[in-house]
gemmi code that builds the backbone of each chain (N, CA, C; Angstrom):
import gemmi

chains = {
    "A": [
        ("UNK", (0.854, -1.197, 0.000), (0.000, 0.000, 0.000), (0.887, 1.243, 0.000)),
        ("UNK", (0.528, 2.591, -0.990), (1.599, 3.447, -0.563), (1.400, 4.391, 0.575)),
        ("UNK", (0.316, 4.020, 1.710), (0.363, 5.142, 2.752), (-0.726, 6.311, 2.455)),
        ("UNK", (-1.073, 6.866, 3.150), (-1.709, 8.455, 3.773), (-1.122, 9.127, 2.120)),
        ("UNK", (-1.596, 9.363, 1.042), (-1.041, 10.291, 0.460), (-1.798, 11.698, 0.468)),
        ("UNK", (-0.568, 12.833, 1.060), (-1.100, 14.362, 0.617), (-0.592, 15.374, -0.428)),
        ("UNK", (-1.137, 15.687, -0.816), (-1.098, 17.046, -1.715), (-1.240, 18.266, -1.135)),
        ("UNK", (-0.407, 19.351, -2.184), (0.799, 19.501, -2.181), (1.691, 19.153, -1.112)),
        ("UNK", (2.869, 19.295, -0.997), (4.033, 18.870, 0.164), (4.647, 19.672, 0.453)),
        ("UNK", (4.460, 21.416, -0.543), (4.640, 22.533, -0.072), (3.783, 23.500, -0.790)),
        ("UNK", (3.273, 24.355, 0.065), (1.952, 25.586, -0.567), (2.311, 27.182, 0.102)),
        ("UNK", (2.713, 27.582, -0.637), (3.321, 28.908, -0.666), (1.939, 30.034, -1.190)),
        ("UNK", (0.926, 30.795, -0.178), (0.045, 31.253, -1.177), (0.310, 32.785, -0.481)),
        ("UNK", (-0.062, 33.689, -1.045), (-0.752, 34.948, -0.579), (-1.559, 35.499, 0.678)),
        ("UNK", (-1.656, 36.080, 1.689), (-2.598, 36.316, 2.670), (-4.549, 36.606, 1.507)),
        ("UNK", (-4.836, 36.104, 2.170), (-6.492, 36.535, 1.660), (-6.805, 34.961, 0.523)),
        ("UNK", (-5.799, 34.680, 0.089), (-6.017, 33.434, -1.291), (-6.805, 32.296, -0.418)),
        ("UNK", (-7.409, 31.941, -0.939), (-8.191, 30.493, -0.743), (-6.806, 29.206, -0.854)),
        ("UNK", (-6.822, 28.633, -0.106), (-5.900, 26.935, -0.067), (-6.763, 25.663, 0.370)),
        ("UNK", (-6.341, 24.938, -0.931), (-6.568, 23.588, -0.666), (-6.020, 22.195, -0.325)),
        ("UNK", (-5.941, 21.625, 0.606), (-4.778, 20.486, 0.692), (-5.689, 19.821, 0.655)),
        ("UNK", (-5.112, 18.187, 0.124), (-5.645, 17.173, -0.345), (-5.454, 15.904, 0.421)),
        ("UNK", (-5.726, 14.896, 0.407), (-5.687, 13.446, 1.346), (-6.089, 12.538, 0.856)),
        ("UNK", (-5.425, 11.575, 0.175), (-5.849, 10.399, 0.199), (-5.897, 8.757, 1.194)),
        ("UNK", (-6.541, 8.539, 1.833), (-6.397, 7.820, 3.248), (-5.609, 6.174, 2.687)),
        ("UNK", (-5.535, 5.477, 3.540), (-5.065, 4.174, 3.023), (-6.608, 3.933, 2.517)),
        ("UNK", (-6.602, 2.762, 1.915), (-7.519, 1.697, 1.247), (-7.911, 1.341, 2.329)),
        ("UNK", (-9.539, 1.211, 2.456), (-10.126, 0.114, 3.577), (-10.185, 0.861, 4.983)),
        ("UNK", (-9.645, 1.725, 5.067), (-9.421, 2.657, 6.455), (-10.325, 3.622, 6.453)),
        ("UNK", (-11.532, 3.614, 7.545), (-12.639, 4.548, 7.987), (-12.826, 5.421, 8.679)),
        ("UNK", (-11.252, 5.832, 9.287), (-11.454, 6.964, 10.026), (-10.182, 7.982, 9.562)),
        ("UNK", (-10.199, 9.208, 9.138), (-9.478, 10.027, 8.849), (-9.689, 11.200, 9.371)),
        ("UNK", (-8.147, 11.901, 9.684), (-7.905, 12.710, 10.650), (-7.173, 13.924, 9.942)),
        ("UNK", (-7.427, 15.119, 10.450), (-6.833, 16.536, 10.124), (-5.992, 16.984, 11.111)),
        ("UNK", (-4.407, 16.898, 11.159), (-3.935, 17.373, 12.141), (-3.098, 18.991, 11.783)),
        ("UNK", (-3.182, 19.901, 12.544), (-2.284, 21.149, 12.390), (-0.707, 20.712, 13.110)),
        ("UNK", (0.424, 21.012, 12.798), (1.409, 21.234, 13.597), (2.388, 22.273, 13.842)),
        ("UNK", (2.646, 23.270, 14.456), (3.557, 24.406, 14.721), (3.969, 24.242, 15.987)),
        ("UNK", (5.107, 25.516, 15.994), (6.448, 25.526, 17.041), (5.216, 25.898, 17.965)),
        ("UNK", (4.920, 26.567, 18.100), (3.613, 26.954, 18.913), (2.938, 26.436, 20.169)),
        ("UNK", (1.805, 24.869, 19.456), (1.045, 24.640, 20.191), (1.325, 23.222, 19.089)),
        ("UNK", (2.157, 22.610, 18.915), (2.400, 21.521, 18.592), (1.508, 20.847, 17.715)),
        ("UNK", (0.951, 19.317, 18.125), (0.235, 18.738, 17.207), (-1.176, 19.035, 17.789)),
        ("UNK", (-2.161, 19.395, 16.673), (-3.671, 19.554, 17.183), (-4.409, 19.129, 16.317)),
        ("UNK", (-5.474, 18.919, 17.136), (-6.595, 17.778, 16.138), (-7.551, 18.497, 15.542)),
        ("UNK", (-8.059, 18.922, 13.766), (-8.555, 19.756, 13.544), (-10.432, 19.197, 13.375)),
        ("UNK", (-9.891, 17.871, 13.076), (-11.397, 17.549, 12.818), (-11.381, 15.763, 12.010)),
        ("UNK", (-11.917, 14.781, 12.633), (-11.680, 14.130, 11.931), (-13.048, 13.439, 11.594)),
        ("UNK", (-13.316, 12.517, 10.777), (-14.390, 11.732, 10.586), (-14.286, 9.905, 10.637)),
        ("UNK", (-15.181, 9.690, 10.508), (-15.430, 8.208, 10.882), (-16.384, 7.637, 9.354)),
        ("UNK", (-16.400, 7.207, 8.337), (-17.549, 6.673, 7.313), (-16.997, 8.165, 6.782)),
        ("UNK", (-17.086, 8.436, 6.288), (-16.996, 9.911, 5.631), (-17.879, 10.953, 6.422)),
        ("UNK", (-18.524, 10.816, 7.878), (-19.367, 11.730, 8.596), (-18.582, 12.273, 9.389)),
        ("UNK", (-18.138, 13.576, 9.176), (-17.168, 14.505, 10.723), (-17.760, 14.471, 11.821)),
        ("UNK", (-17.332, 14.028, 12.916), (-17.849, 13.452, 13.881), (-16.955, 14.143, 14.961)),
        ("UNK", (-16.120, 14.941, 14.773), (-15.238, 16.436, 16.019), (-14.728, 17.436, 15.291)),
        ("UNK", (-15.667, 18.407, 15.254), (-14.758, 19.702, 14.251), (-14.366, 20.690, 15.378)),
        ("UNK", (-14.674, 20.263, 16.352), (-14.342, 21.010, 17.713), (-12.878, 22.267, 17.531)),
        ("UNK", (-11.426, 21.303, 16.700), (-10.369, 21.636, 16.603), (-10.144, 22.600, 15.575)),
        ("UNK", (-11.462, 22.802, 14.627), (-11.670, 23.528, 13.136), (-11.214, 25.407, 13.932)),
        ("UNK", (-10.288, 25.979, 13.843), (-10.155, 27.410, 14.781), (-10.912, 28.173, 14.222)),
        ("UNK", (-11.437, 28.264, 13.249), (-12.749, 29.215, 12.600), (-13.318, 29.278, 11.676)),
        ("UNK", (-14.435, 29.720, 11.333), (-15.690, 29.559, 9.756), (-14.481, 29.615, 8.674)),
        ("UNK", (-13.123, 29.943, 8.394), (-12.503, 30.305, 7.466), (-11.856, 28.932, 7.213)),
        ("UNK", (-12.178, 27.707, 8.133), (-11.521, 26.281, 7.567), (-12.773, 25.609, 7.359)),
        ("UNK", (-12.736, 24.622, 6.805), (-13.502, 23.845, 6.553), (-13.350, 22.448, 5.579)),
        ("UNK", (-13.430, 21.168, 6.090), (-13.125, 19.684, 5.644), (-14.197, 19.382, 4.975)),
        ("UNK", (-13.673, 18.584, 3.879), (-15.416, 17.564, 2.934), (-14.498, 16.191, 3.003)),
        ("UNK", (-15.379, 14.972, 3.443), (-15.162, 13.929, 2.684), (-15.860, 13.631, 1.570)),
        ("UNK", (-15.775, 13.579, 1.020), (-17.032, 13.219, -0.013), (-17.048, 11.663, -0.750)),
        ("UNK", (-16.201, 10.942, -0.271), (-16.218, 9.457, -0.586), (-14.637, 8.907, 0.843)),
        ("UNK", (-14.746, 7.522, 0.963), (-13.778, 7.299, 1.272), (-12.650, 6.889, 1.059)),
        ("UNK", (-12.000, 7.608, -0.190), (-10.746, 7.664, -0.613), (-10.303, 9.299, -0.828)),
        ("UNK", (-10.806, 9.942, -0.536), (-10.516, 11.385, -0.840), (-11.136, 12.264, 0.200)),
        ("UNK", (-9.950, 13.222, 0.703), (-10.353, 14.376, 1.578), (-10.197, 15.555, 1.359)),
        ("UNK", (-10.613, 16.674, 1.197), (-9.832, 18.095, 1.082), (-9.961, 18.802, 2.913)),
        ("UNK", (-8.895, 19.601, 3.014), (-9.342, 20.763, 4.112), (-8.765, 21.880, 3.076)),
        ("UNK", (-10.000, 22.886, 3.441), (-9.688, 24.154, 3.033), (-9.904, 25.351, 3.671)),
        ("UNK", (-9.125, 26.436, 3.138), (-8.914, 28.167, 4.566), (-9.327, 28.629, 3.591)),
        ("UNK", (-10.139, 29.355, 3.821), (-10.638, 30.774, 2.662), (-11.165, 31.546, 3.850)),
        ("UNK", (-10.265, 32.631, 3.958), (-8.990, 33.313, 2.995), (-8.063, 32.710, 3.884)),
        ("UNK", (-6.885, 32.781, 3.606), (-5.876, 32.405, 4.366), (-5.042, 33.647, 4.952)),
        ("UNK", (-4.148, 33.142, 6.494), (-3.736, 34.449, 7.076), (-2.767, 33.987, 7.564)),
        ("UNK", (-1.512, 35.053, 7.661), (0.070, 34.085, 8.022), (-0.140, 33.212, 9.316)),
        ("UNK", (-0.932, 33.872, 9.726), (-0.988, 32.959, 11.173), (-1.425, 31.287, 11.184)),
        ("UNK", (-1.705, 30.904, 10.059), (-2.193, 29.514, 9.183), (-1.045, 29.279, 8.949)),
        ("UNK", (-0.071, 29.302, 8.496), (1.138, 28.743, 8.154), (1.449, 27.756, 9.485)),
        ("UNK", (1.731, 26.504, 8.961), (2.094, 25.447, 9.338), (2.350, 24.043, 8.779)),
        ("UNK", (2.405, 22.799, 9.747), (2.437, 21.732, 8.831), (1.733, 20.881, 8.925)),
        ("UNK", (0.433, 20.975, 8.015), (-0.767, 19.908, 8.157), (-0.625, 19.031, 7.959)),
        ("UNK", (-1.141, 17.802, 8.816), (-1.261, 16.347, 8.224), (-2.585, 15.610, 8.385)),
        ("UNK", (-2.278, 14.837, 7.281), (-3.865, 14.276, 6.912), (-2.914, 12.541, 8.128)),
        ("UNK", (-4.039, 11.960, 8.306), (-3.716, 10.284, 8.890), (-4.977, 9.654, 8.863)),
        ("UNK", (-5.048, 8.271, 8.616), (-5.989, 7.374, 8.508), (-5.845, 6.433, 9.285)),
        ("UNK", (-6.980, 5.662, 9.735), (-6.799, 4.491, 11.106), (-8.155, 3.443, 10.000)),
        ("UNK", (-7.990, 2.248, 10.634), (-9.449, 1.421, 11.028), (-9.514, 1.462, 12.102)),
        ("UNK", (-10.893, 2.714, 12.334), (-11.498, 2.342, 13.590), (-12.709, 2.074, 13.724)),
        ("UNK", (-13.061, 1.430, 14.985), (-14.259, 1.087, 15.528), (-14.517, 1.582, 16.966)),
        ("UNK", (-15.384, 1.678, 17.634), (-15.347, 1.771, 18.838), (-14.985, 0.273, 19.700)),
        ("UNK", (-14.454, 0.846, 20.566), (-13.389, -0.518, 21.195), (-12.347, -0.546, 20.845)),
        ("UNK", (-12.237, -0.326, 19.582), (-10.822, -0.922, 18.449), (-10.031, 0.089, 18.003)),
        ("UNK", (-8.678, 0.050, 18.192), (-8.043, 1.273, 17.472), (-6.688, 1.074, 17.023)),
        ("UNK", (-6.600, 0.881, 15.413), (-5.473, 0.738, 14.742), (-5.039, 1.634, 15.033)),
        ("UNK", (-3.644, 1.838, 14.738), (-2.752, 3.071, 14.809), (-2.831, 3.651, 13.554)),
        ("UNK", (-2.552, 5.047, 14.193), (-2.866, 6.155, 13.237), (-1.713, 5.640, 12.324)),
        ("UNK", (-1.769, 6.183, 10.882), (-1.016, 6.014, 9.688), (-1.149, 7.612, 9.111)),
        ("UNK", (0.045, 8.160, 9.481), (0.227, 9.688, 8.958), (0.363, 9.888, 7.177)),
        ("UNK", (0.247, 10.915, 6.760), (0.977, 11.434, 5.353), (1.923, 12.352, 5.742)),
        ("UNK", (3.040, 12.731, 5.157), (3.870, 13.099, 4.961), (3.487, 14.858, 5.188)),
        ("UNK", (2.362, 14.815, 4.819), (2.244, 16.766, 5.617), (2.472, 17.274, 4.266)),
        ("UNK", (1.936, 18.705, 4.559), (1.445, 19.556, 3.751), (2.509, 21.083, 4.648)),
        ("UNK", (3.092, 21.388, 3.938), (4.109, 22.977, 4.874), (3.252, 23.739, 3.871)),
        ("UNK", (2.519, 24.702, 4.882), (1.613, 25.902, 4.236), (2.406, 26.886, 5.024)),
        ("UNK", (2.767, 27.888, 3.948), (3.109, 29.372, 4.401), (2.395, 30.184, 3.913)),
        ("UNK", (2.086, 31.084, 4.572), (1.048, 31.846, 3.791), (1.950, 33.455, 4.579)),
        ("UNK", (1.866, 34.471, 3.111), (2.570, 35.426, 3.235), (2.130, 36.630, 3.425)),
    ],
    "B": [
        ("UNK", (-10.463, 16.767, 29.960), (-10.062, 16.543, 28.929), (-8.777, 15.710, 29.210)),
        ("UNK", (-8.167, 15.056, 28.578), (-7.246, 14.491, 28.255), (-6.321, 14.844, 28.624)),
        ("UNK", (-4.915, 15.046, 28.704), (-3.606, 15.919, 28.778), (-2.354, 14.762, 28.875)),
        ("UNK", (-1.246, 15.518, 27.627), (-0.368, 14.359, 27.654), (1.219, 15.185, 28.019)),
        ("UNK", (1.793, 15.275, 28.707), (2.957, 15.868, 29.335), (4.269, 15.206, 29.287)),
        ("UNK", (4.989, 15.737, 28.120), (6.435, 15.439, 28.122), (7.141, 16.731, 28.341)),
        ("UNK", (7.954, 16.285, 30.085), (8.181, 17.572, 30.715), (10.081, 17.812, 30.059)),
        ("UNK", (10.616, 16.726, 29.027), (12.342, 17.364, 28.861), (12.176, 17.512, 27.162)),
        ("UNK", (12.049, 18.574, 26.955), (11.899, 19.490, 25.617), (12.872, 18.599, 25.040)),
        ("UNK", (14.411, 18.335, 25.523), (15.687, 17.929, 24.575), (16.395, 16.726, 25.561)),
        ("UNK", (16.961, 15.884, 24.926), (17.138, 14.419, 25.333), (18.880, 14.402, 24.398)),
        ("UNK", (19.543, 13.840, 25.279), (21.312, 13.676, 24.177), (21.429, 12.249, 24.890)),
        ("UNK", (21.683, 11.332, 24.308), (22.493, 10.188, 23.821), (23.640, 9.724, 23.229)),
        ("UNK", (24.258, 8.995, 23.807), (25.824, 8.786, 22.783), (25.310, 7.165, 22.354)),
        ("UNK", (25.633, 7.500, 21.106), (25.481, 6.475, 20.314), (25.866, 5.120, 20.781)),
        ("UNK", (24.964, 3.622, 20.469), (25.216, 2.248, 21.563), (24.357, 2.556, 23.143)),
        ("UNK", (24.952, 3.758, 23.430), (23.979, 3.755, 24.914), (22.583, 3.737, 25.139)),
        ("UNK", (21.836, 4.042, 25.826), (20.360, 3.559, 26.494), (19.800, 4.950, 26.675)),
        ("UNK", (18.849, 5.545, 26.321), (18.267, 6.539, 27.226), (16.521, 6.296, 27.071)),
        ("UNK", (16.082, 7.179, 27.933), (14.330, 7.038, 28.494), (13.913, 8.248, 28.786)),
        ("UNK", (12.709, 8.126, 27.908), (12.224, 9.724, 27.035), (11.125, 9.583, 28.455)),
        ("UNK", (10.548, 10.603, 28.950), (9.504, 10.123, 29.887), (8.158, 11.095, 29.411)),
        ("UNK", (6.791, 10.743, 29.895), (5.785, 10.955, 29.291), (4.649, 10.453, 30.190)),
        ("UNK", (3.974, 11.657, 30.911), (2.715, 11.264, 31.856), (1.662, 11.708, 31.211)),
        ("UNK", (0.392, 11.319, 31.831), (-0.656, 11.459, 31.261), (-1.729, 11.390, 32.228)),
        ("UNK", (-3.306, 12.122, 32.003), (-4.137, 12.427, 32.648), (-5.485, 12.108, 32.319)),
        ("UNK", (-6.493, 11.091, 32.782), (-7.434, 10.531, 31.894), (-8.432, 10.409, 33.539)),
        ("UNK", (-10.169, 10.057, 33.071), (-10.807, 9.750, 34.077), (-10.770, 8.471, 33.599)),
        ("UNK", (-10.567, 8.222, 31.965), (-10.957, 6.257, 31.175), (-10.112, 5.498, 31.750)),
        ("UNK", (-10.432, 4.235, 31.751), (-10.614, 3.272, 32.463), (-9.333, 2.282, 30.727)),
        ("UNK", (-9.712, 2.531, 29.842), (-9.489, 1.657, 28.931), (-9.327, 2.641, 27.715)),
        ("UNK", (-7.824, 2.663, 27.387), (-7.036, 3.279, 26.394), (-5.514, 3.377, 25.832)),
        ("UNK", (-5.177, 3.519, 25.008), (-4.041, 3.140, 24.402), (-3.277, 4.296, 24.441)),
        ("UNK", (-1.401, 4.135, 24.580), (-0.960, 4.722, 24.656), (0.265, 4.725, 23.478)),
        ("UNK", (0.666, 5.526, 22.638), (1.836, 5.393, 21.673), (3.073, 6.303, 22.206)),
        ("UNK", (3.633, 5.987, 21.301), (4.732, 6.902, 21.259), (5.313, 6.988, 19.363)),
        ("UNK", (5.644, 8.171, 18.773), (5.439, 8.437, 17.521), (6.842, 9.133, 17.617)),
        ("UNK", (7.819, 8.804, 16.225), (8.953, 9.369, 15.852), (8.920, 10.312, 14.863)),
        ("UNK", (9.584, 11.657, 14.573), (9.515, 12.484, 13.896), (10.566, 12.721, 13.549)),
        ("UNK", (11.399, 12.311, 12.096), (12.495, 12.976, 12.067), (12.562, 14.064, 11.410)),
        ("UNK", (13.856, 14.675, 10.956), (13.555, 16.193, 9.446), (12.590, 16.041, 9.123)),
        ("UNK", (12.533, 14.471, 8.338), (11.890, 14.602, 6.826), (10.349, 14.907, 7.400)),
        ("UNK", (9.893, 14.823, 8.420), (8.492, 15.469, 9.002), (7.586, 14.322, 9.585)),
        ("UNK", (7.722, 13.306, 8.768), (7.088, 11.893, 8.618), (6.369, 11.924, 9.940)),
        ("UNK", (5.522, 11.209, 10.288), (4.918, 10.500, 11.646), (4.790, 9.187, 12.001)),
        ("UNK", (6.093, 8.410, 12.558), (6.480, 7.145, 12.440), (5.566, 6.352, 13.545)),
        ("UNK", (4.762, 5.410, 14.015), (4.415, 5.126, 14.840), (5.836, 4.122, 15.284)),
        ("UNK", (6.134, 4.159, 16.666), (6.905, 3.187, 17.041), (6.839, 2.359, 18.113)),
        ("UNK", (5.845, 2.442, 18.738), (5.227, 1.566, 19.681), (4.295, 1.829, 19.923)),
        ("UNK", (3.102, 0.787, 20.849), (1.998, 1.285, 21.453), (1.587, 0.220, 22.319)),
        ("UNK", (0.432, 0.684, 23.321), (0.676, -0.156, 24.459), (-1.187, 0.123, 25.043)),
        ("UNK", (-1.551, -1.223, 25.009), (-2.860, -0.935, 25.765), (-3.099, -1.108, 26.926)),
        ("UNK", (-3.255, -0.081, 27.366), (-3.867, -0.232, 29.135), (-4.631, -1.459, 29.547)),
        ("UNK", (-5.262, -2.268, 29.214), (-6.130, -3.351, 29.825), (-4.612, -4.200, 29.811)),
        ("UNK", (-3.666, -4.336, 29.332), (-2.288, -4.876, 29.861), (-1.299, -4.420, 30.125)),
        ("UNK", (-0.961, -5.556, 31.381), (0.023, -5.028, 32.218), (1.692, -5.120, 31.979)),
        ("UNK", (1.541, -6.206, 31.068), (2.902, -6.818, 30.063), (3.664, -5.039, 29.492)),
        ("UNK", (4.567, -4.948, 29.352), (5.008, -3.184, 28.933), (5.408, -3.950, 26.781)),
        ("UNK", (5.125, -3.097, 26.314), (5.196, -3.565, 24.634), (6.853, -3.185, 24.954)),
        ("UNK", (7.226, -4.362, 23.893), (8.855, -4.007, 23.084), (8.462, -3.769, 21.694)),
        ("UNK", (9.674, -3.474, 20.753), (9.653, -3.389, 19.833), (10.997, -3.239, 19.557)),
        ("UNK", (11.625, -4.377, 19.352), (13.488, -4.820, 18.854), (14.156, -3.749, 19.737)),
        ("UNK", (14.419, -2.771, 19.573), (15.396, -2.035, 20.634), (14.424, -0.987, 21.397)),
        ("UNK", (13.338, -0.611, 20.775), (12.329, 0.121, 22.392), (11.248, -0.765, 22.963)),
        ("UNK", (11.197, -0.285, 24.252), (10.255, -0.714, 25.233), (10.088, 0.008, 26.113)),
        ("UNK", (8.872, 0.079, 26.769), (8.302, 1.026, 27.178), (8.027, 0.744, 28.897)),
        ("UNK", (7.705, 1.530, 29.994), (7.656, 1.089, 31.507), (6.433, 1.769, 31.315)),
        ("UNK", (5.330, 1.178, 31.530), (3.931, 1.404, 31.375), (3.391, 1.340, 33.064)),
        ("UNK", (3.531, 2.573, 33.880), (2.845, 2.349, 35.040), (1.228, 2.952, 35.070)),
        ("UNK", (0.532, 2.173, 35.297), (-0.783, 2.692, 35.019), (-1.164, 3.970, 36.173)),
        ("UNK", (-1.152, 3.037, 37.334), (-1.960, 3.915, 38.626), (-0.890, 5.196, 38.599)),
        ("UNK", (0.088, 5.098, 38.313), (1.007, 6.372, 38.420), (0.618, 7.389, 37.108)),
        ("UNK", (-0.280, 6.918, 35.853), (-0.075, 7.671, 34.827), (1.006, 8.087, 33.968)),
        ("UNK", (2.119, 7.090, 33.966), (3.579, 7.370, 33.614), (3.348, 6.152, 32.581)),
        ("UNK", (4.445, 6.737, 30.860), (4.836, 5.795, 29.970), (5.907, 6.548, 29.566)),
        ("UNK", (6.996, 5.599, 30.033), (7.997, 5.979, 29.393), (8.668, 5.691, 28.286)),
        ("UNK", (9.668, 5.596, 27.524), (10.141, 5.130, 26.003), (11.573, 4.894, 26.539)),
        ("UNK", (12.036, 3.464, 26.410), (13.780, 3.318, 26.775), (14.121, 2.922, 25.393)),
        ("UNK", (14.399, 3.340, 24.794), (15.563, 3.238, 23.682), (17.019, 2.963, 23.775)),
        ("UNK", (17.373, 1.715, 23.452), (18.827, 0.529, 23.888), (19.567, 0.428, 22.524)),
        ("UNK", (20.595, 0.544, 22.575), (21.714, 0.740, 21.789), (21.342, 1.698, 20.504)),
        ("UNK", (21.390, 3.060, 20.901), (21.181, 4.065, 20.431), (21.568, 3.970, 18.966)),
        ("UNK", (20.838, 4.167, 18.028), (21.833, 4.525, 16.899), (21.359, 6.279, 15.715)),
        ("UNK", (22.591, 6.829, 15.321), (22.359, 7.820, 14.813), (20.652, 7.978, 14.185)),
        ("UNK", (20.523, 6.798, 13.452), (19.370, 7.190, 13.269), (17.828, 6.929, 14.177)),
        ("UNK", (18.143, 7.181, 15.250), (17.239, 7.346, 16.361), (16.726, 9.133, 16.505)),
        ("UNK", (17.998, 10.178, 16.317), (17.864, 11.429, 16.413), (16.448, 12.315, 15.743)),
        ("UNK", (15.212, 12.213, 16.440), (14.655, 12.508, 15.772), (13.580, 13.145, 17.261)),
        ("UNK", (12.001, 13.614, 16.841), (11.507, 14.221, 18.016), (11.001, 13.534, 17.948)),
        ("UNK", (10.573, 13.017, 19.745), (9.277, 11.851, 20.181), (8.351, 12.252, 20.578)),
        ("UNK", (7.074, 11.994, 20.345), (6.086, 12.388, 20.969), (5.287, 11.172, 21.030)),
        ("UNK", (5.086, 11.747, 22.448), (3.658, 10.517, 23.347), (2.092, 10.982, 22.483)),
        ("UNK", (1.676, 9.818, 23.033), (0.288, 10.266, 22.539), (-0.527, 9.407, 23.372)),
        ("UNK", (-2.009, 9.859, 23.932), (-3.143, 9.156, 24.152), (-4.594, 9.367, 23.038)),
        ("UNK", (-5.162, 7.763, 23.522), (-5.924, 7.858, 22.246), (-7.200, 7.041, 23.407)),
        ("UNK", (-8.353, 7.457, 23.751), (-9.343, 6.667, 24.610), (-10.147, 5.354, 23.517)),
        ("UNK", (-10.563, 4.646, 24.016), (-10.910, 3.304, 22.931), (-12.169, 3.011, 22.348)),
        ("UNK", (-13.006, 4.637, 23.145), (-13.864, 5.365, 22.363), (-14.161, 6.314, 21.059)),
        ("UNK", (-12.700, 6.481, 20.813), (-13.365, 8.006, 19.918), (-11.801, 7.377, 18.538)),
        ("UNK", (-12.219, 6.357, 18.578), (-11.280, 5.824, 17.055), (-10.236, 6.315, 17.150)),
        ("UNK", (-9.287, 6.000, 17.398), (-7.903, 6.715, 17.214), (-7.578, 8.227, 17.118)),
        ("UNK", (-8.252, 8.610, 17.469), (-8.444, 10.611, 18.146), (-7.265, 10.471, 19.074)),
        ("UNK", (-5.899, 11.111, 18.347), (-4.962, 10.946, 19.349), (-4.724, 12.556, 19.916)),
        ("UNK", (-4.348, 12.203, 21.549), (-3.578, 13.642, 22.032), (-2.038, 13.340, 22.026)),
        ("UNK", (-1.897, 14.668, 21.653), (-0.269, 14.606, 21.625), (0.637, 15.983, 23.021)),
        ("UNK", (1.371, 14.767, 23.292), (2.110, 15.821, 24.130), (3.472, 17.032, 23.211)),
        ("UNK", (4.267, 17.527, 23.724), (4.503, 18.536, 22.707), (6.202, 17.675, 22.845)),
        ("UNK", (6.400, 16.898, 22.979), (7.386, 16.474, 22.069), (9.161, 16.482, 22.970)),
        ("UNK", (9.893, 15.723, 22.789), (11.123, 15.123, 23.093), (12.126, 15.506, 21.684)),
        ("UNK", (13.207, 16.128, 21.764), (14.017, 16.254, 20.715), (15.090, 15.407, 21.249)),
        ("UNK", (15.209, 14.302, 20.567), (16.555, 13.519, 20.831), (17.873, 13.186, 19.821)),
        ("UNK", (18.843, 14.320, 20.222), (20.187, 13.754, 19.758), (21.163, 12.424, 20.413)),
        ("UNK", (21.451, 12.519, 19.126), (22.389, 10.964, 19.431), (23.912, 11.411, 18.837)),
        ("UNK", (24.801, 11.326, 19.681), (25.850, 11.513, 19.405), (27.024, 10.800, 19.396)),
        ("UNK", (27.898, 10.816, 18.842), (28.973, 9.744, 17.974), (29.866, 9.770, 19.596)),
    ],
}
model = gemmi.Model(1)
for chain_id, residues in chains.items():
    chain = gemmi.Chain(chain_id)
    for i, (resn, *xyz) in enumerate(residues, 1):
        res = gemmi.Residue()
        res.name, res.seqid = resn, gemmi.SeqId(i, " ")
        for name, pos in zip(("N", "CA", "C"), xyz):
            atom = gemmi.Atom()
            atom.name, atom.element = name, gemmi.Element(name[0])
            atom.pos, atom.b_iso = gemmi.Position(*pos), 0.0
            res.add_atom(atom)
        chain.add_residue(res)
    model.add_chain(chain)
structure = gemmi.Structure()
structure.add_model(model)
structure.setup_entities()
C-alpha cells in the first residue's frame, strides 16, 4: 500500500487566497484525521471523521476552515482566505477504527503551508 | 479533557547507549491506548510503539520498550543501543478506545544521538 497520500508537500500562497490540501487515506481505512502542527502549540486535532461523517470539528479554529469527505478515498481541508498565522504543517492520517478498536494512526507526509 | 505531558523538551544520547524519554498522562478512562510516535527532518509521523492499558505486560519493539505504570499515569520510552538514526523528536500520545484513534499529543522530546 503506498500510505496516507497528501497534496501539495509545499503551498506557498498569498494572505487573503483560498488553499486547498488534499488526502488520500489508506484503502479500507474509515477513520481520517486533520492534524495542524507548529512551534507553537504543537500537534492539534482539527477535525476528523469516521464513514466519511465529521464526527469532532471542535479543533476547526474558525468559519474560514472547513473539511469535505465526499467518498472514502478522498479528503480536502480548506482556509478561505488564508492568514500568516495559518502557516504550518498539516497532516492528513488514517486508522481502522471502531469503537473498542483502534489501529494506529497512519500519517501522510504533511502539507508545509506558508502563507505570506 | 485528556492531557499528555512530556516535561524534557531535549534528550542527548551517545550512540550504543540507552536513554528514556519520559511521558505522563491524565485521563478519568478506564481503557485506552498509549503510543509513542517518531519524527524525524523529513516530518514523517512514524508510529513506534503502542501499548494498551487493559495490559500489564510493557510492549517491546526490537530495541524500544516502554515502563507502562498505570496507577502512576507514567509511559515511558527506553531506547537501547542508540543509533544515529534514532535522532529525531518523540512524541507521546493518548488515544481513549472510544473516539477511534483521536490521538492527544504531548509537545514532544528532541533527541540527539551523538557519535
Amino acid at each position: 500500500d503506498a500510505g496516507v497520500i497528501q497534496s501539495p508537500r509545499h503551498e506557498v500562497t498569498e494572505m487573503g487566497q483560498e488553499v486547498t490540501l488534499r488526502c488520500k487515506p489508506i484503502s479500507g481505512h474509515n477513520s481520517l484525521f486533520w492534524y495542524r502542527q507548529t512551534m507553537m502549540r504543537g500537534l492539534e486535532l482539527l477535525i476528523y471523521f469516521n464513514n466519511n461523517v465529521p464526527i469532532d470539528d471542535s479543533g476547526m479554529p474558525e468559519d474560514r476552515f472547513s473539511a469535505k469527505m465526499p467518498n472514502a478515498s478522498f479528503s480536502t481541508l480548506k482556509i478561505q482566505p488564508s492568514e500568516p498565522r495559518d502557516s504550518a504543517v498539516y497532516f492528513c492520517a488514517s486508522s481502522l477504527g471502531n469503537r473498542g478498536y483502534n489501529s494506529p494512526l497512519h500519517f501522510g507526509n504533511g502539507t508545509r503551508l506558508t502563507v505570506t | 479533557a485528556q492531557t499528555v505531558t512530556q516535561s524534557q523538551p531535549e534528550m542527548s544520547v551517545q550512540e550504543a547507549e540507552t536513554v528514556t524519554l519520559s511521558c505522563t498522562y491524565d485521563t478519568s478512562e478506564s481503557d485506552y491506548y498509549l503510543f509513542w510516535y517518531k519524527q524525524p527532518p523529513s516530518r514523517q509521523m512514524i508510529l513506534v510503539i503502542r501499548q494498551e492499558a487493559y495490559k500489564q505486560q510493557n510492549a517491546t519493539e526490537n530495541r524500544f520498550s516502554v515502563n507502562f505504570q498505570k496507577a502512576a499515569k507514567s509511559f515511558s520510552l527506553k531506547i537501547s543501543d542508540s543509533q544515529l538514526g534514532d535522532a529525531a523528536m518523540y512524541f507521546c500520545a493518548y488515544s481513549w478506545t472510544g473516539t477511534a484513534s483521536k490521538l492527544t499529543f504531548g509537545t514532544g522530546t528532541r533527541l540527539q544521538v551523538t557519535l
